[in-house]
C-alpha positions as CSV (number, residue, x, y, z in Angstrom):
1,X,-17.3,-1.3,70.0
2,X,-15.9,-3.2,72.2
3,X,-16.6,-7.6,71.9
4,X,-18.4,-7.4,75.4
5,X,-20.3,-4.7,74.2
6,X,-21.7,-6.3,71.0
7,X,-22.1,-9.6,72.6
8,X,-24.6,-7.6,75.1
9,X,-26.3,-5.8,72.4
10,X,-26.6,-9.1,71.0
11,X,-28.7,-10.8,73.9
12,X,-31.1,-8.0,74.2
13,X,-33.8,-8.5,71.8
14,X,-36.7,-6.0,71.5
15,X,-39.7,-8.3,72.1
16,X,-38.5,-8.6,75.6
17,X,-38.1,-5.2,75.8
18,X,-41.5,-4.4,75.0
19,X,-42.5,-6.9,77.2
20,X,-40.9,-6.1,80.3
21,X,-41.7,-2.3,79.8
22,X,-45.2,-3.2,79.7
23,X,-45.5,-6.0,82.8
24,X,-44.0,-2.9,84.3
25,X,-47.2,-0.4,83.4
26,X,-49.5,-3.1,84.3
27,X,-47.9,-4.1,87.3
28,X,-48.1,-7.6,86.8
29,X,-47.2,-10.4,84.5
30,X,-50.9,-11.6,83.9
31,X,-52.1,-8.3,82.6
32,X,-49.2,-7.5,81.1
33,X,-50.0,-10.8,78.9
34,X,-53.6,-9.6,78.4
35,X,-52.6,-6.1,77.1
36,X,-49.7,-7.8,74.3
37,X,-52.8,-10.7,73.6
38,X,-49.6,-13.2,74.6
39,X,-50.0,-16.1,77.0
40,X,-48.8,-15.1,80.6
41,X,-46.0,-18.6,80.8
42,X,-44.5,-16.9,77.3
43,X,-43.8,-13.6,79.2
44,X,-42.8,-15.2,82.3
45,X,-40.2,-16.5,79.7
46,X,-39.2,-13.7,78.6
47,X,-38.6,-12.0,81.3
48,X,-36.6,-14.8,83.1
49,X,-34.4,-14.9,79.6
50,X,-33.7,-11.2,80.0
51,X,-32.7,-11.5,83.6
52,X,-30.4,-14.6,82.7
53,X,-29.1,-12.8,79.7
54,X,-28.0,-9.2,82.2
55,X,-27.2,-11.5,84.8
56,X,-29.5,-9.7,87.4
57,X,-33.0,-9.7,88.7
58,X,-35.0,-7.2,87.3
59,X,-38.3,-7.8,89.2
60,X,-39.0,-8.6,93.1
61,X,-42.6,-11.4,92.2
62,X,-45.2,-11.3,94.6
63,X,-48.6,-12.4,95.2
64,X,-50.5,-9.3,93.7
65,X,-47.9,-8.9,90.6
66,X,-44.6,-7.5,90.7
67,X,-42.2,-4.6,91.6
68,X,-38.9,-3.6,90.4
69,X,-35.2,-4.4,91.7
70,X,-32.9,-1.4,91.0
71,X,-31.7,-2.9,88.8
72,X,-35.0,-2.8,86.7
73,X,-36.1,0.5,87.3
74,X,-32.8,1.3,85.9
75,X,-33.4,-0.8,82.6
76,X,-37.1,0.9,82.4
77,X,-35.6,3.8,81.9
78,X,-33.4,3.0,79.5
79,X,-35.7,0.5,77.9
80,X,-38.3,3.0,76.9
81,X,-36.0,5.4,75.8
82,X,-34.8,2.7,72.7
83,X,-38.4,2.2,71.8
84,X,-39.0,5.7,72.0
85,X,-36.2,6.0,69.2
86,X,-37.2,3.3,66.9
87,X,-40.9,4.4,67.1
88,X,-39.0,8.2,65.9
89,X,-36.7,6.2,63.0
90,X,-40.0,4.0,61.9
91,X,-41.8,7.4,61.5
92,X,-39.5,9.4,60.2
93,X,-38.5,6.6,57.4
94,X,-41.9,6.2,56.7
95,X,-42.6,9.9,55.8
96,X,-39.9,9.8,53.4
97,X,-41.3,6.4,51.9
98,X,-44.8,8.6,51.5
99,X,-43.1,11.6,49.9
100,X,-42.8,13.7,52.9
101,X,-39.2,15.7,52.7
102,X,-38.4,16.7,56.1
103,X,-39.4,16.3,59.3
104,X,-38.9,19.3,62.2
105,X,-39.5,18.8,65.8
106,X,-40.7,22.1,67.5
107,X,-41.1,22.3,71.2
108,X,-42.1,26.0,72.4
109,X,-43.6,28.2,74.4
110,X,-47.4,29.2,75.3
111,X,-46.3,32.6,74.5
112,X,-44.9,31.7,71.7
113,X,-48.2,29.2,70.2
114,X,-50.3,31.9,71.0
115,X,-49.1,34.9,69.1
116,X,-46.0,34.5,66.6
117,X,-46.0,30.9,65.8
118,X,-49.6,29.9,63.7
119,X,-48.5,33.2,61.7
120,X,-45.0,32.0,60.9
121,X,-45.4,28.2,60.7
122,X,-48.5,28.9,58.5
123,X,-46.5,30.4,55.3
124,X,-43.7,28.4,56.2
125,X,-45.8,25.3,55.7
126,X,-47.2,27.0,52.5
127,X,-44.4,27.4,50.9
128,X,-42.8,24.4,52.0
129,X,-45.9,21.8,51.6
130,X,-44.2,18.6,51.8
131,X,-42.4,19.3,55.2
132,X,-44.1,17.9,58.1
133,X,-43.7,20.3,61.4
134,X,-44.5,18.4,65.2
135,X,-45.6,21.4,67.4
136,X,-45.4,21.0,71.2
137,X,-46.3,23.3,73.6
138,X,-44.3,23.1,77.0
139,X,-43.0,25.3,79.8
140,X,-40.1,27.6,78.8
141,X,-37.4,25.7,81.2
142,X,-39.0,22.0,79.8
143,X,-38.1,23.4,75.9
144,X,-34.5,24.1,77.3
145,X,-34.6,20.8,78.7
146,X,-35.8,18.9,75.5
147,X,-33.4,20.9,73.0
148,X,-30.9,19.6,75.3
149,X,-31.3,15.7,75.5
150,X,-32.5,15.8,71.7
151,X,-36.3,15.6,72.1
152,X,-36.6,18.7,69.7
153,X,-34.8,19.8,66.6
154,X,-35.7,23.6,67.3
155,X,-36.8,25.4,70.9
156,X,-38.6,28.4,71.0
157,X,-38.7,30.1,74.7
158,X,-38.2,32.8,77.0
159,X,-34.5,34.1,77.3
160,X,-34.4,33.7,80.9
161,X,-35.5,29.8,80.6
162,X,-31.8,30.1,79.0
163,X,-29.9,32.1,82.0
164,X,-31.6,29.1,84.2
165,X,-30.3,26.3,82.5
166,X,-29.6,26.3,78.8
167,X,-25.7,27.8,78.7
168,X,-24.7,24.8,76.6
169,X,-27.2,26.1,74.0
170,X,-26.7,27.9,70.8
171,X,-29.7,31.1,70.8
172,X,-30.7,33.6,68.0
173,X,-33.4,36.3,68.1
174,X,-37.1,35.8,67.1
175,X,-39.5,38.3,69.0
176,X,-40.1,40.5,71.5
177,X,-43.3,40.6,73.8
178,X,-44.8,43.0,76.2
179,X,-47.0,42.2,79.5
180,X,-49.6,43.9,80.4
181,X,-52.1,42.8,83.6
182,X,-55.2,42.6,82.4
183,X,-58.3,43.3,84.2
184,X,-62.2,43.6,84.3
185,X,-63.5,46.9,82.3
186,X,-64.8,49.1,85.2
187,X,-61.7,47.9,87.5
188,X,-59.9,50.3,90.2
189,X,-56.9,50.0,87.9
190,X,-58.8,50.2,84.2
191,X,-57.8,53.7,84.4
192,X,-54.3,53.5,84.8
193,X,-52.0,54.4,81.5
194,X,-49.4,52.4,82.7
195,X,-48.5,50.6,86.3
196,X,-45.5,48.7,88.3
197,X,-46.4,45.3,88.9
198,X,-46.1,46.1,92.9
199,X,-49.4,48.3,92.2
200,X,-51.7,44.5,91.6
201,X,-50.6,42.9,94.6
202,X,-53.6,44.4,96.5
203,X,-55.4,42.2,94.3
204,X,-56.4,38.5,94.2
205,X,-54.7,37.1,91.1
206,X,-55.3,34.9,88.0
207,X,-52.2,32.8,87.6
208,X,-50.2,30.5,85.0
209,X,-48.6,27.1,86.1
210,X,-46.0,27.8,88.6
211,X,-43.1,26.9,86.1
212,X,-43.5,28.8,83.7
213,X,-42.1,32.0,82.5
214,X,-44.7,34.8,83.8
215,X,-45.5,33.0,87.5
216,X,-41.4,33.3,88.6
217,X,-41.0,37.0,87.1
218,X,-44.2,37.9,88.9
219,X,-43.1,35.9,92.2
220,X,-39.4,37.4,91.9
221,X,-40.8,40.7,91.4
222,X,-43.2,40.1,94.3
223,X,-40.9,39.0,96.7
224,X,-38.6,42.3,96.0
225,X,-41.6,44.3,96.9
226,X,-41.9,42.5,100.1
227,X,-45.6,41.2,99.0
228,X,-47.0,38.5,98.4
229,X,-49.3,37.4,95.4
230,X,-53.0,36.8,96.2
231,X,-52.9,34.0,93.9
232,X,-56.9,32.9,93.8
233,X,-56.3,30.1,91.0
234,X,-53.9,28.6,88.8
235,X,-55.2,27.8,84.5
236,X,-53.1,26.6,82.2
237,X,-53.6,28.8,79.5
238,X,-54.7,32.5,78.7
239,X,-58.1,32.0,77.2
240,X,-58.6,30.5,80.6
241,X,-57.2,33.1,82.1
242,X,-59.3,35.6,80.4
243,X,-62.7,33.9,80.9
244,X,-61.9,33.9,84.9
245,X,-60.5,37.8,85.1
246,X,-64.4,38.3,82.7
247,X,-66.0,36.5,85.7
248,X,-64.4,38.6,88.6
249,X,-61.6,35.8,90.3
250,X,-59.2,38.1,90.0
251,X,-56.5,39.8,87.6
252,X,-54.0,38.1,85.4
253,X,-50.7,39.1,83.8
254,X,-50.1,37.6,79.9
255,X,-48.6,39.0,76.9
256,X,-49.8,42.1,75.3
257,X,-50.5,40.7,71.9
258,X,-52.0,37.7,73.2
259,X,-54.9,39.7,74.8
260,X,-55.0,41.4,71.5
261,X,-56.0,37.6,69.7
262,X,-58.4,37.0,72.7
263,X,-59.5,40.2,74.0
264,X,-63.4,38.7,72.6
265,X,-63.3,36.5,75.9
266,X,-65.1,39.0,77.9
267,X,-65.1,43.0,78.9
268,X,-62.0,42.9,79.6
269,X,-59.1,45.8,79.9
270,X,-55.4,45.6,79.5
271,X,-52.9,48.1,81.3
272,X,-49.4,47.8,80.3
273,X,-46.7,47.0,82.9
274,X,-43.5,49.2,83.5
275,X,-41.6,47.0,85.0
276,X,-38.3,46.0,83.5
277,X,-39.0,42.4,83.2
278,X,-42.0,42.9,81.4
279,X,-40.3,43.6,77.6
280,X,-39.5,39.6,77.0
281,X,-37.0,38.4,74.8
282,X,-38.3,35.5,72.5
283,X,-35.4,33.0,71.3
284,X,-35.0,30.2,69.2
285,X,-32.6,28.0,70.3
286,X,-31.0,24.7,69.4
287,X,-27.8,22.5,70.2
288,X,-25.9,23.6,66.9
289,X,-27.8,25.3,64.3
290,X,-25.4,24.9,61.7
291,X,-25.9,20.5,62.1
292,X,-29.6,20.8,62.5
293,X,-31.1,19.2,59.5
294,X,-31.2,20.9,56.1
295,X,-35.2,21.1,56.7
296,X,-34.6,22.3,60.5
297,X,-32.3,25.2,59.1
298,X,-34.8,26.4,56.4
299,X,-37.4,27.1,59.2
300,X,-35.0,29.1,61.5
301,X,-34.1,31.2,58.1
302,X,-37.8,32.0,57.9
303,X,-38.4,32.9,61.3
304,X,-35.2,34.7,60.9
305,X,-36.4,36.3,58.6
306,X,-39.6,37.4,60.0
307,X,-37.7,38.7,63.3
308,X,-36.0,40.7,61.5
309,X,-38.7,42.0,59.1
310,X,-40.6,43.1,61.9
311,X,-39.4,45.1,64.9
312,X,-42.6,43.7,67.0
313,X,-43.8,47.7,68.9
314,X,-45.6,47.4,71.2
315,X,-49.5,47.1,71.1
316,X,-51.6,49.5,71.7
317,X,-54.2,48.7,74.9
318,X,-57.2,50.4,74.4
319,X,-60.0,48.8,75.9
């Protein structure tokens, strides 16, 4: 490190950090004060010490509180991201001080929550009591993301998430899924064996958030049909999406083994799609597997392990 460098990482001190990062979620110094239960002069002080210590203003003062300079919306950023990682150390050092022996950070897909993952992480956790396991839920291209700027240890997501964005990323097999558009029991289309996607578009339409996964195949595969989808409403999640399609808004398109797990939501019906794009691949992905954590690496063994224990076939879609 060079001496400017450790002569600047000596006049930042974390108080003031915390400080300013909060004066700037309040929007002024006075609440600011309130929320840290710290008189509003000692802030003040602060904040003038860490302006005179980067030799730069960091907030424009006004009347009704305060804004940033560029200069400060630049430090936010940065700010929060150093008390995000000490808030990470202080927990992870404290699991170890309370016996806990490893600590994985999952980030993965709906599709993923919903029909592998309570299975796998269940008699993972059984057999490996001690390990604590944080489970996110997120959009297939925001588990890219987060594998990528180290939020997560361990992404589980849809393969194309991976063509989008995530070259940089090491990927290995976990499961396959199968969608199926699911529909009311008595609908025009109940009958059906097996349909195109094209054959729903005369329909209005249950959809998922507009990131993920299933809304841009369905979109893509729209837009090469020369349709457009009759998108009635947006949930964000499939037991929502089954309780609307029960209640006659529309039908939706989710994985075929999901709708197995919540098929109870109503009298509903699933008919399996033909389309190409509707066998998934499921991945787990991760900068470098072989650095991951010894913990981190014993969890992608077992789901490993189940991947390849199990060739996932595809359900069968009675109604």
């Amino acid at each position: 490190m060079k001496l400017t460098e450790r002569s600047f990482a000596r006049r930042i001190d974390l108080t003031s950090l915390q400080l300013f990062v909060a004066v700037c979620e309040a929007g002024s110094i006075g609440k600011a004060a309130e929320r840290e239960f710290i008189a509003a002069s000692a802030v003040s002080k602060r904040l003038a010490d860490l302006e005179a210590a980067l030799d730069t203003p960091l907030l424009y003062r006004h009347a009704r509180g305060v804004d940033l300079t560029p200069a400060g919306q630049s430090l936010l950023h940065h700010a929060r991201n150093v008390l995000y990682g000490l808030e990470k150390m202080q927990s992870e050092l404290s699991e170890y001080a309370d016996g806990v022996r490893g600590h994985v950070r999952v980030h993965a897909s709906i599709s993923a929550i919903v029909q592998f993952l309570p299975d796998d992480l269940g008699s993972f956790v059984r057999a490996h009591p001690q390990v604590k396991i944080d489970l996110e839920e997120h959009l297939s291209a925001d588990v890219v993301r987060a594998v990528q700027e180290g939020a997560a240890d361990l992404g589980i997501c849809n393969a194309s998430a991976l063509a989008a964005g995530g070259a940089a990323l090491q990927s290995l097999p976990y499961r396959h899924d199968d969608l199926v558009l699911v529909v009311p029991a008595g609908h025009a289309l109940s009958a059906q064996p097996a349909i195109e996607f094209a054959e729903s578009l005369d329909f209005d339409h249950v959809g998922l958030h507009a990131g993920s996964s299933i809304a841009l195949a369905m979109h893509q595969a729209a837009a090469q049909a020369g349709r457009a989808i009759r998108l009635r409403i947006r949930v964000t999640g499939l037991d929502a999406m089954c309780r609307m399609i029960d209640n006659g808004l529309g039908v939706g398109v989710m994985p075929a083994r999901a709708f197995e797990l919540m098929r109870a939501a109503g009298a509903l019906h699933a008919v399996p799609l033909t389309d190409a794009w509707a066998r998934r691949d499921i991945r787990l992905i991760a900068r470098d597997f072989k650095t991951l954590p010894v913990t981190a690496r014993a969890l992608v063994d077992h789901l490993q392990a189940d991947e390849h224990l199990q060739a996932d076939p595809p359900l069968a879609h009675a109604a």
